[in-house]
C-alpha positions in Angstrom: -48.2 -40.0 -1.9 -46.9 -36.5 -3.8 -44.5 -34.7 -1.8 -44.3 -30.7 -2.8 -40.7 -29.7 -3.7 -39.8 -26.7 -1.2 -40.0 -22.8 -2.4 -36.4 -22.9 -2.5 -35.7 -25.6 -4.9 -38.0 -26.5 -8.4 -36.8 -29.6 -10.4 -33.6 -29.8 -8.4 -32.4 -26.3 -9.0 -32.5 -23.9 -6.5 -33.1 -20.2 -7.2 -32.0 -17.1 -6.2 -34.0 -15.3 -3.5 -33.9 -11.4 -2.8 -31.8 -11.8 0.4 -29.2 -13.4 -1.8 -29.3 -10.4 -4.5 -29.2 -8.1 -1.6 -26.2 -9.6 -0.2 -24.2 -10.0 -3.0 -25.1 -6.5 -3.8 -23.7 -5.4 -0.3 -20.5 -7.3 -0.8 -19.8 -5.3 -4.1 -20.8 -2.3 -2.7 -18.0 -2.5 0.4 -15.4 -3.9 -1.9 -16.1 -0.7 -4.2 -15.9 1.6 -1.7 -12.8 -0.1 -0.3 -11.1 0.1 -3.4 -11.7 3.9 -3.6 -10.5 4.4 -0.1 -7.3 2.8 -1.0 -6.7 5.0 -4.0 -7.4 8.2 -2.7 -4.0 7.9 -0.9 -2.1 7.9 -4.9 -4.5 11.4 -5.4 -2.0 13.6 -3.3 1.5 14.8 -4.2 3.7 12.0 -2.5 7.1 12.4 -1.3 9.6 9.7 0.4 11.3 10.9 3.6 14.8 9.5 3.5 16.3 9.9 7.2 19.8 8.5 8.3 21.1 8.4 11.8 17.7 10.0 12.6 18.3 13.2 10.6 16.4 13.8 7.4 18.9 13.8 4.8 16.2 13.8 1.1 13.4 14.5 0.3 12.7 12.8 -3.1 9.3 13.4 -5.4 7.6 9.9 -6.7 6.2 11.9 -9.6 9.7 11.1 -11.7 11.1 8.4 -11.8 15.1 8.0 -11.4 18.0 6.8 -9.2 19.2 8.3 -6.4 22.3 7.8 -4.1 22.0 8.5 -0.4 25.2 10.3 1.1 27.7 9.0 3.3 25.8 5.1 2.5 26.8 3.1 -0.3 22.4 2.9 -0.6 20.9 3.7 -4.4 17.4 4.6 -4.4 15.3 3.9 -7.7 12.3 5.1 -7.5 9.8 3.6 -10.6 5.7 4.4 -11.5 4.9 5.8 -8.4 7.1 3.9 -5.8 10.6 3.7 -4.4 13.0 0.7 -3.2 16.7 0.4 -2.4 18.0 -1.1 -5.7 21.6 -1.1 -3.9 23.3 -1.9 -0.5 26.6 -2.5 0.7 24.6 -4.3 4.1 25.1 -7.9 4.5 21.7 -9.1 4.7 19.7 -7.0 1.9 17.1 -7.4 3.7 16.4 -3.5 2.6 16.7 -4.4 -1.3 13.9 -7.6 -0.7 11.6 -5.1 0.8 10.5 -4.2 -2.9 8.6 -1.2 -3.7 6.5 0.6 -1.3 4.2 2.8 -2.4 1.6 3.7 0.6 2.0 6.0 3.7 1.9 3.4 6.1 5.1 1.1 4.6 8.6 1.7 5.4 12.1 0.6 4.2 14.9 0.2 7.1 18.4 -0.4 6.9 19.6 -1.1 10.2 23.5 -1.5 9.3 23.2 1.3 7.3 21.2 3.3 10.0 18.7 4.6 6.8 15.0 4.7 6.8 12.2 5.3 3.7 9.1 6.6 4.4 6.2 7.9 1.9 4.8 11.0 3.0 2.3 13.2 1.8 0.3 16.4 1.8 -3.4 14.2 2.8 -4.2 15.1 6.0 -5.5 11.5 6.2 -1.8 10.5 6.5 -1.3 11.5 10.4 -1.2 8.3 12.0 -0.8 9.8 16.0 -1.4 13.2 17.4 0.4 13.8 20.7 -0.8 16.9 23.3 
């Protein structure tokens, strides 16, 4: 007795069906858009927000790169393509200096022995995290 191979499978291969196509085409579709989402944060001017015993003390542009040192702090700034770090600090744990680069509105570098804070800021209006009444 002949037994009649499924629609799914011919000669032990199985094809593609449209569900699959449309599927996979979904899947590209959300990671594109997710990927333009994330870079429409880099389309604004950015700025980081340097703040030190809770007062602002710099404002410093991420359009040019250079090094910058942050008063009263023995803290150096580099800031490199587009992002910042703490390239120096006199704290004990550095755990500032391993934060890296950051480069997006919602990371942060802290200092706690140092009392200094990073923060990317822009002009986006997508960049308000809370509004308080």
């Amino acid at each position: 007795m002949k037994t009649q191979a499924s629609p799914s499978q011919t000669n032990g291969r199985k094809t593609v069906g449209i569900w699959d196509i449309v599927a996979a085409a979904a899947v590209i579709c959300a990671a594109a858009a997710a990927y333009f989402f994330m870079q429409s944060d880099e389309n604004g001017p950015r700025t980081a927000l340097v703040c030190a015993d809770g007062q602002t003390v710099a404002e410093i542009s991420l359009d040019r790169d250079g090094v910058y040192l942050i008063e009263d702090t023995d803290m150096e700034l580099t800031v490199k393509n587009g992002g910042i770090c703490v390239s120096h600090s006199d704290c004990p744990d550095k755990l500032c200096e391993k934060t890296g680069y950051i480069r997006g509105g919602s990371q942060s570098i802290v200092c706690l022995p140092n009392r200094v804070s990073v923060r990317i800021i822009s002009d986006e209006a997508h960049d308000i995290d809370v509004v308080l009444n």
